[in-house]
TIPA-744534 format. One line per field, with one value per atom (N, C-alpha, C, O, CB): residue in three letters; residue number from 0; atom name; x, y, z. Coordinates in nm, 2 decimals. Atoms other than C-alpha are relative to their C-alpha. Glycine has a CB too. Layout:
! TIPA-744534
residuo: c(ALA,...)
num: c(NUM,...)
atomo: c(CA,...)
X: c(X,...)
Y: c(Y,...)
Z: c(Z,...)
! end
This chain:
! TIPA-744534
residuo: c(UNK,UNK,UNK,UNK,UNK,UNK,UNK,UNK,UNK,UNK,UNK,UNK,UNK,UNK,UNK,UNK,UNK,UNK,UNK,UNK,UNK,UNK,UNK,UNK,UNK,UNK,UNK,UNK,UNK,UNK,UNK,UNK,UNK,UNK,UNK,UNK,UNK,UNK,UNK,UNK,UNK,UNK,UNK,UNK,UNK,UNK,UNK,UNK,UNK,UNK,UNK,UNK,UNK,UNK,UNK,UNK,UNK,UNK,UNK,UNK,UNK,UNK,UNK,UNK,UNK,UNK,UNK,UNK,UNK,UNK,UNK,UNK,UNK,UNK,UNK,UNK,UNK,UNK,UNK,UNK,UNK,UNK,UNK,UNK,UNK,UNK,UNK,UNK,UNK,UNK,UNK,UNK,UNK,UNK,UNK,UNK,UNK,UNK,UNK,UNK,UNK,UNK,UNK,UNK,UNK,UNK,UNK,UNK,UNK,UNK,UNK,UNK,UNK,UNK,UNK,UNK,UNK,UNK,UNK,UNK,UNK,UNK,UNK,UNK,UNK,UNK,UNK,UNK,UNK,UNK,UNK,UNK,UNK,UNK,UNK,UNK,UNK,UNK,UNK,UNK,UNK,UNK,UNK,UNK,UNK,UNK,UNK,UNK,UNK,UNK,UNK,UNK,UNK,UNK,UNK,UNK,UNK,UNK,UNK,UNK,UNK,UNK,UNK,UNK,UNK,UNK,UNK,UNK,UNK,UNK,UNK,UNK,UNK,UNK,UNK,UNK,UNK,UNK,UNK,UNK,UNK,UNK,UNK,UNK,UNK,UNK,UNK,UNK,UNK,UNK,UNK,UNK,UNK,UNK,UNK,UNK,UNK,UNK,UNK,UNK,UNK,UNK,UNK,UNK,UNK,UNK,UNK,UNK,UNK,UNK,UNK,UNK,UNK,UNK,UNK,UNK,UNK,UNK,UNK,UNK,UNK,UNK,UNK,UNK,UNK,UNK,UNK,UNK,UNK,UNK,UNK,UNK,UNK,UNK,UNK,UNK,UNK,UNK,UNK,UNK,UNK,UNK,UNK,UNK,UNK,UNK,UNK,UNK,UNK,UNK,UNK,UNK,UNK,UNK,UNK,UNK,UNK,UNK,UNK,UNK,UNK,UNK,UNK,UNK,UNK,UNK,UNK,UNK,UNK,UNK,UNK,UNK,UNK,UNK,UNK,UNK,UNK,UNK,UNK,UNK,UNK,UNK,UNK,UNK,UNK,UNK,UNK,UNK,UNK,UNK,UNK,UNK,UNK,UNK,UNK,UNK,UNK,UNK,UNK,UNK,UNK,UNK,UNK,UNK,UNK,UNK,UNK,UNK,UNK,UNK,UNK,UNK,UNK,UNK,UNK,UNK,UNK,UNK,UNK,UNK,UNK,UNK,UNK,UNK,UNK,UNK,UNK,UNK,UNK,UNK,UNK,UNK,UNK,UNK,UNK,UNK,UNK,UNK,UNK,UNK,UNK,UNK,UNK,UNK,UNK,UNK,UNK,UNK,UNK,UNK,UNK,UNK,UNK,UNK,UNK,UNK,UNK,UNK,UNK,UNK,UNK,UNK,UNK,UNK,UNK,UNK,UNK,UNK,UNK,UNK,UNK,UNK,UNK,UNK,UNK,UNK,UNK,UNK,UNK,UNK,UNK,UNK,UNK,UNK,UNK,UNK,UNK,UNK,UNK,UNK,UNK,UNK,UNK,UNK,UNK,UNK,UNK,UNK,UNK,UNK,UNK,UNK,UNK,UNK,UNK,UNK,UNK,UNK,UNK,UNK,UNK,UNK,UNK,UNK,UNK,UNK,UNK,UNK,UNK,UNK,UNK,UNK,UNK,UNK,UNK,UNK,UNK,UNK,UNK,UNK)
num: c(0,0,0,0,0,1,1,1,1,1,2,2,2,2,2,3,3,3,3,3,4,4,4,4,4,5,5,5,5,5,6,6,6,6,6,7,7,7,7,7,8,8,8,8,8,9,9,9,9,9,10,10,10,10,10,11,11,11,11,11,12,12,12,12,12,13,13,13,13,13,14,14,14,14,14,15,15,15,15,15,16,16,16,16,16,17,17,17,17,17,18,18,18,18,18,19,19,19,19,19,20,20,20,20,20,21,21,21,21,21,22,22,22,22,22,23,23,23,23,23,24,24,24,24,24,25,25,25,25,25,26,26,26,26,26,27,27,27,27,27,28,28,28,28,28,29,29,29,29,29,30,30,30,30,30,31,31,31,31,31,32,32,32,32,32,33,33,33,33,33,34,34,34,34,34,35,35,35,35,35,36,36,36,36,36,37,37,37,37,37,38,38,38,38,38,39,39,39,39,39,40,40,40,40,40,41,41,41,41,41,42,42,42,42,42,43,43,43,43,43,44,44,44,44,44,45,45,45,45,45,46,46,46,46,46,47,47,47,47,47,48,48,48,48,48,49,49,49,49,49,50,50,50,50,50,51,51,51,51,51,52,52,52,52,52,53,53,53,53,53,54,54,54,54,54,55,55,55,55,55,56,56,56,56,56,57,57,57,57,57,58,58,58,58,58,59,59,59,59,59,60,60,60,60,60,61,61,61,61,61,62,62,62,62,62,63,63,63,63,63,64,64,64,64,64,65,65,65,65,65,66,66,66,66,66,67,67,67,67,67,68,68,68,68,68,69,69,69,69,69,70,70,70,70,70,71,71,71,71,71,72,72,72,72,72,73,73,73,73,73,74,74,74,74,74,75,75,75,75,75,76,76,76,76,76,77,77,77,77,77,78,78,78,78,78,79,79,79,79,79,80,80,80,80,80,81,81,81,81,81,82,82,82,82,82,83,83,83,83,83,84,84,84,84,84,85,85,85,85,85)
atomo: c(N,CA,C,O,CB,N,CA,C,O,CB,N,CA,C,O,CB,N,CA,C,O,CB,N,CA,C,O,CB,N,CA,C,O,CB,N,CA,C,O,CB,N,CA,C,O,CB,N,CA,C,O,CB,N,CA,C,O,CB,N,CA,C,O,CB,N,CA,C,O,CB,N,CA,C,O,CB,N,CA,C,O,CB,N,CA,C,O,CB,N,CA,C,O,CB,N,CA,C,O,CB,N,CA,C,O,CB,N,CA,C,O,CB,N,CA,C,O,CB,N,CA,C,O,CB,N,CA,C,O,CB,N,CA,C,O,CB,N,CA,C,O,CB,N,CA,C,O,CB,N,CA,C,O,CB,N,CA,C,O,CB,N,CA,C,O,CB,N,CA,C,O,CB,N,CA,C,O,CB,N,CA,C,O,CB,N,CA,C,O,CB,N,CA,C,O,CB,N,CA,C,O,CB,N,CA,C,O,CB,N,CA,C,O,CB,N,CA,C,O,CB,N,CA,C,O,CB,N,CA,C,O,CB,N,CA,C,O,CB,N,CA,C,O,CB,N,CA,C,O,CB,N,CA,C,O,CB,N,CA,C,O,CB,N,CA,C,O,CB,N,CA,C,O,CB,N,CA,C,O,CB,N,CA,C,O,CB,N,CA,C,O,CB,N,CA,C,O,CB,N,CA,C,O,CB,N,CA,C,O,CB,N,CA,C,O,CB,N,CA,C,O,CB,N,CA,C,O,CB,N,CA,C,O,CB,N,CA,C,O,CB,N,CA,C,O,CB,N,CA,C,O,CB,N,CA,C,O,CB,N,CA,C,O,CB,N,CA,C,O,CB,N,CA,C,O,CB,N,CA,C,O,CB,N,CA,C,O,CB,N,CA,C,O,CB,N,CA,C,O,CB,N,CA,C,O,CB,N,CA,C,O,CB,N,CA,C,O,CB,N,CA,C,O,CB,N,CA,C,O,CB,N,CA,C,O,CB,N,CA,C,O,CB,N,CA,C,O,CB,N,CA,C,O,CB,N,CA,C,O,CB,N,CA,C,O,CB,N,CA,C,O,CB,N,CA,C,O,CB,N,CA,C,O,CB,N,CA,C,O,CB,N,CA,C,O,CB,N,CA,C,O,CB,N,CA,C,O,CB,N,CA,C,O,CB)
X: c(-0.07,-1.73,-0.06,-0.10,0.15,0.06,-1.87,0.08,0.15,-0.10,-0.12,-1.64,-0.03,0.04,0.05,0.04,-1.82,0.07,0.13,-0.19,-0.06,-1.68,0.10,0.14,0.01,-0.16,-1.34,0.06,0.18,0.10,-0.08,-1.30,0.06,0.19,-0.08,-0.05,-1.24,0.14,0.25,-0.12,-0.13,-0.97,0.11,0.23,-0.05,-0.12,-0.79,0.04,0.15,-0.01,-0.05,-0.82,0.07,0.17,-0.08,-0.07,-0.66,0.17,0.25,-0.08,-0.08,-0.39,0.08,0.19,-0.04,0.01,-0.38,0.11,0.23,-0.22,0.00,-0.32,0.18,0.27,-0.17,-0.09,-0.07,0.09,0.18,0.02,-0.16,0.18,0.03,0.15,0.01,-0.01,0.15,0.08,0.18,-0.16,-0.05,0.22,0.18,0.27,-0.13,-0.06,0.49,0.14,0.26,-0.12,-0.02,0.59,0.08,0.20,-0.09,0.00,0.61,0.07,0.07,-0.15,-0.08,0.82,0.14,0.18,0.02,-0.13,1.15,0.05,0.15,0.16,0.00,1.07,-0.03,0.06,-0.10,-0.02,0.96,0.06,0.06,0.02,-0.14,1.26,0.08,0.12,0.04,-0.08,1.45,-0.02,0.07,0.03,0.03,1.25,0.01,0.00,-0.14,0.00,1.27,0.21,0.25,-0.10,-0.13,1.71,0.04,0.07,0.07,-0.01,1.76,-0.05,0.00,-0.06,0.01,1.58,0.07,0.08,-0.19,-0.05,1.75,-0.10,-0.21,0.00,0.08,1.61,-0.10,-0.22,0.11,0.07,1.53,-0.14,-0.25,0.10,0.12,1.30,-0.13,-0.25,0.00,0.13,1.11,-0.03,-0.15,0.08,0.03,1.09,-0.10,-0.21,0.10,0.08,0.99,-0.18,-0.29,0.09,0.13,0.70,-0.06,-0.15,0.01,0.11,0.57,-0.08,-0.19,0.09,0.06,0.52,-0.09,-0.19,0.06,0.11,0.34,-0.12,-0.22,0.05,0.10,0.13,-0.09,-0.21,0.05,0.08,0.04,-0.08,-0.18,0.11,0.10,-0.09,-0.08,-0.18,0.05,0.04,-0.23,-0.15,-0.26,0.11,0.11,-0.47,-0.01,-0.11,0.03,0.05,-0.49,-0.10,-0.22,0.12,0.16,-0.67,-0.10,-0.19,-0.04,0.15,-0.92,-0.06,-0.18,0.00,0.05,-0.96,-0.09,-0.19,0.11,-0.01,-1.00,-0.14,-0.22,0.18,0.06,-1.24,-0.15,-0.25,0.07,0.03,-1.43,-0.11,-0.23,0.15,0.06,-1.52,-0.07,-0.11,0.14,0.05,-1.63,0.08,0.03,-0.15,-0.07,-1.36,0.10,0.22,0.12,-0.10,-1.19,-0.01,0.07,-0.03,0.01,-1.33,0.12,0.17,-0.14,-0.06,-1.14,0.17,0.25,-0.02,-0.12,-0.84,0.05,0.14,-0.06,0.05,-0.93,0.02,0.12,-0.19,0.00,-0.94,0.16,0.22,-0.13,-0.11,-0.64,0.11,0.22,0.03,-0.11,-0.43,0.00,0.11,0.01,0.01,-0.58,0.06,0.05,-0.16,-0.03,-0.45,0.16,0.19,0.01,-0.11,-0.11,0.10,0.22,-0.01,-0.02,-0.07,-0.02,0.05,-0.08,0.05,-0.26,0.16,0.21,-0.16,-0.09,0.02,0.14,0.20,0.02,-0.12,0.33,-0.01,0.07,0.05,-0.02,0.23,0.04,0.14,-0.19,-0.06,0.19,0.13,0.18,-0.06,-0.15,0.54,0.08,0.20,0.05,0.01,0.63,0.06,0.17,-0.05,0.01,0.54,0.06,0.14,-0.24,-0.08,0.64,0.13,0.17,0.00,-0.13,0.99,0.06,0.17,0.03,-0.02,0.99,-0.03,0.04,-0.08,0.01,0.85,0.13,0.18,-0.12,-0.10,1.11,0.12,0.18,0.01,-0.10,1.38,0.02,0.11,-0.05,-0.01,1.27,0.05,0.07,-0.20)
Y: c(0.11,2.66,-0.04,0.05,0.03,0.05,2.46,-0.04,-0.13,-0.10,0.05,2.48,-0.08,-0.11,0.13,0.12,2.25,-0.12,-0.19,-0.04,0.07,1.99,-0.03,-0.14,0.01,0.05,2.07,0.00,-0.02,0.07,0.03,2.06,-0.11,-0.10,-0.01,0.17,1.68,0.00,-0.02,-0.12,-0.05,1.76,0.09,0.06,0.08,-0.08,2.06,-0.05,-0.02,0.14,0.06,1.85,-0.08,-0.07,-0.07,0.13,1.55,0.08,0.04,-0.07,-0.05,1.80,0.04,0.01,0.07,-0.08,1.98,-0.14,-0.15,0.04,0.13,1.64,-0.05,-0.07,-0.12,0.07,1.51,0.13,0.09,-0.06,-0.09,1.85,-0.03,-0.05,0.20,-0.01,1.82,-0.16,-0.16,0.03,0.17,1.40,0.05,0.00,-0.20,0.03,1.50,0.16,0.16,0.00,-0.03,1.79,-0.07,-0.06,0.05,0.07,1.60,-0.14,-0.21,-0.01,0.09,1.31,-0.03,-0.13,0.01,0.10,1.32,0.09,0.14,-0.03,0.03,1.37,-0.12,-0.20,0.06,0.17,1.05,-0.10,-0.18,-0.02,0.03,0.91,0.03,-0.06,0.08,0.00,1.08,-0.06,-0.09,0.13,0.10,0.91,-0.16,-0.25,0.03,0.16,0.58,-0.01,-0.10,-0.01,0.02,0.64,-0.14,-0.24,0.11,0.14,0.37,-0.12,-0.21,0.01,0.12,0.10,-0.03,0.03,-0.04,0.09,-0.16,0.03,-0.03,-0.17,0.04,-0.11,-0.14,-0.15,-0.02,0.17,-0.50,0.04,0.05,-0.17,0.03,-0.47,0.13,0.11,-0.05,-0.12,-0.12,-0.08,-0.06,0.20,0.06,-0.35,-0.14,-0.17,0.00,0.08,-0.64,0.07,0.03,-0.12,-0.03,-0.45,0.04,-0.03,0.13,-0.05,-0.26,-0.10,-0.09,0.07,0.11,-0.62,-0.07,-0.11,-0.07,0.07,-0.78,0.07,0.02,0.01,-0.10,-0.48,0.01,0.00,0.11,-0.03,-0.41,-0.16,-0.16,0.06,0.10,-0.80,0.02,0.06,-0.15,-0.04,-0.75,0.07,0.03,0.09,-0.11,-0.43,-0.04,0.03,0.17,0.06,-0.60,-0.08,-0.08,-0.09,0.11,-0.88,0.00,-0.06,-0.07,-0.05,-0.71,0.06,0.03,0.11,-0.08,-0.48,-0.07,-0.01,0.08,0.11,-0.77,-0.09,-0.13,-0.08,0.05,-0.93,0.05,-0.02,-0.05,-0.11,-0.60,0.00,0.01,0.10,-0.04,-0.58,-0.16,-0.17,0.09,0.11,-0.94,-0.03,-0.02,0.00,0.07,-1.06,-0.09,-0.11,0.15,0.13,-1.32,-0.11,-0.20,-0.08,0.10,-1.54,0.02,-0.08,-0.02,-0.08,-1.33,-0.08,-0.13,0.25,0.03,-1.44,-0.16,-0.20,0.01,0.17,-1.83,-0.01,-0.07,-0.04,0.01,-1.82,0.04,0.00,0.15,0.00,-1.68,-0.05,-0.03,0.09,0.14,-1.94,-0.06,-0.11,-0.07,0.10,-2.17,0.04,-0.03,-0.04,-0.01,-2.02,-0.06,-0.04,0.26,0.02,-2.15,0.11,0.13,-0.14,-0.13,-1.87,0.12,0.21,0.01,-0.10,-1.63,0.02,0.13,-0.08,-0.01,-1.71,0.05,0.14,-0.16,-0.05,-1.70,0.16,0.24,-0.07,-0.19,-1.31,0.06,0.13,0.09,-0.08,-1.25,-0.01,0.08,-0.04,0.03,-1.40,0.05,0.04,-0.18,-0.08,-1.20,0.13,0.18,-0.01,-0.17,-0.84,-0.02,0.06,0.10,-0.01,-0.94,0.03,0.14,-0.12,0.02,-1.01,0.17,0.22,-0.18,-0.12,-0.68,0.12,0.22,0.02,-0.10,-0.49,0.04,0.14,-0.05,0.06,-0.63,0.05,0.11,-0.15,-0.10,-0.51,0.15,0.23,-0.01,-0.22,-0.14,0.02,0.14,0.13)
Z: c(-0.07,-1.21,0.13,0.20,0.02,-0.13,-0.93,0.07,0.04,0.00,-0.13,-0.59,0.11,0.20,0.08,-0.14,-0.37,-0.06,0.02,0.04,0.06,-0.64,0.04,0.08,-0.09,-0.01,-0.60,0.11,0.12,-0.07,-0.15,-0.23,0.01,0.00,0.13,0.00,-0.21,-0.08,-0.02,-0.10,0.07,-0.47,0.07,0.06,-0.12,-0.03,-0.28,0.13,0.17,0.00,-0.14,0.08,-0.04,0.03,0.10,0.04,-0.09,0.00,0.07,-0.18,0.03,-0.22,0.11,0.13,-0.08,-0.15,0.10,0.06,0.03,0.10,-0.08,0.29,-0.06,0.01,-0.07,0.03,0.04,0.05,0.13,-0.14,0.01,0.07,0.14,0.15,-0.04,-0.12,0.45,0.03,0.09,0.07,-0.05,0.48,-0.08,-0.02,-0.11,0.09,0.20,0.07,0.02,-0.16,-0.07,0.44,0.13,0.15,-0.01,-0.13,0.77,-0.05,0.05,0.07,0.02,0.59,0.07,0.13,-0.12,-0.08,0.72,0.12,0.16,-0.11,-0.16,1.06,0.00,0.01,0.09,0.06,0.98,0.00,0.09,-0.09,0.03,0.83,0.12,0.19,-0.13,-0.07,1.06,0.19,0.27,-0.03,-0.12,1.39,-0.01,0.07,0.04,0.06,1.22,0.01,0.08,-0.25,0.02,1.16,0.06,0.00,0.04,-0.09,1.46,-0.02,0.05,0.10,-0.03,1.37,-0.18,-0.29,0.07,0.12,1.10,-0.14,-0.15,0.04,0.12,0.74,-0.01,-0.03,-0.11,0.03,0.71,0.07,0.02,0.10,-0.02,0.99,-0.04,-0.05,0.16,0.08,0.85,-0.13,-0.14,-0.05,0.07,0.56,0.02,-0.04,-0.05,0.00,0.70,0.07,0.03,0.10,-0.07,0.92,-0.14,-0.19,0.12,0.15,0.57,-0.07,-0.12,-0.13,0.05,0.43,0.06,0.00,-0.02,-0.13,0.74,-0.02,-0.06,0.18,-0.01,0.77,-0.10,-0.08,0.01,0.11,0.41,-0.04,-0.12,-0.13,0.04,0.40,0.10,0.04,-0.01,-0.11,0.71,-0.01,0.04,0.05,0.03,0.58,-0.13,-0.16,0.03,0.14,0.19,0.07,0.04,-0.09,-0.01,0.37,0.01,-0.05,0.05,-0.06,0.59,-0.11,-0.13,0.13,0.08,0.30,-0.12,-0.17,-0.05,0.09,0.06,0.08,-0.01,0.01,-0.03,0.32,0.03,0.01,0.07,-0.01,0.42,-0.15,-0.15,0.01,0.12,0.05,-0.09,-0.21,-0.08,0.04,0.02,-0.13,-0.23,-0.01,0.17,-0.27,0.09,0.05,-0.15,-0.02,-0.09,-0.11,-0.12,0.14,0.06,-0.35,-0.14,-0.20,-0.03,0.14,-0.64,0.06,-0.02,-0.02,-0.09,-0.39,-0.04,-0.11,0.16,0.01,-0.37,-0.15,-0.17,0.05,0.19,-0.79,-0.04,-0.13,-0.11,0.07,-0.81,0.05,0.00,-0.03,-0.06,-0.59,-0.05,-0.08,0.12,0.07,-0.77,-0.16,-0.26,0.03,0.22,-1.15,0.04,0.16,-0.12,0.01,-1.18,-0.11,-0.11,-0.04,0.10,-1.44,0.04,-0.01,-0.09,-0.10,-1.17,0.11,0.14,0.09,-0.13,-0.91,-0.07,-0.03,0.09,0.03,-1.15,-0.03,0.02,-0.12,0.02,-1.30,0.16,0.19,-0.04,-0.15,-0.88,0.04,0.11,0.12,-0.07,-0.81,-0.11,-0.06,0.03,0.03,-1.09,-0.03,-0.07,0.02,-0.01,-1.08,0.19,0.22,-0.03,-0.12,-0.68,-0.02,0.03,0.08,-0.01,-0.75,-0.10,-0.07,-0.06,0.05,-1.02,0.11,0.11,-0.11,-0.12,-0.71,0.11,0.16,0.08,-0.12,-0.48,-0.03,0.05,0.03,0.12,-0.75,-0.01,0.00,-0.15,-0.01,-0.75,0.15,0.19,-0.01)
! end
């Protein structure tokens, strides 16, 4: 078995028990502020770092194509509104 491989694997692991660890301190420094706006910030944000990420990686055009689908936009509005549900 080759263990230099599976480092990347046991830091990743490592990483998650610790974030998954350290959660509700988290949660519990957050209690005070209103749900809505921890919700609204996660949404701002996550478009926020989708775009750069999105721009970063040169696919704005993949973007642009799919404003333009009328078929592209309803699946997104969608799986949005199924997301928005869970």
């Amino acid at each position: 078995m080759n263990h230099h491989k599976s480092a990347p694997g046991l830091l990743a692991a490592g990483a998650a028990f610790i974030c998954w660890g350290l959660l509700p301190l988290y949660w519990k420094a957050l209690s005070a502020v209103p749900s809505l706006e921890i919700i609204c910030h996660r949404i701002a944000w996550s478009v926020v770092a989708t775009g750069l990420l999105l721009l970063l990686l040169g696919r704005m055009g993949e973007v642009r194509k799919a404003m333009g689908s009328l078929r592209d936009m309803g699946m997104l509005a969608a799986s949005s509104g199924l997301i928005g549900v869970n």
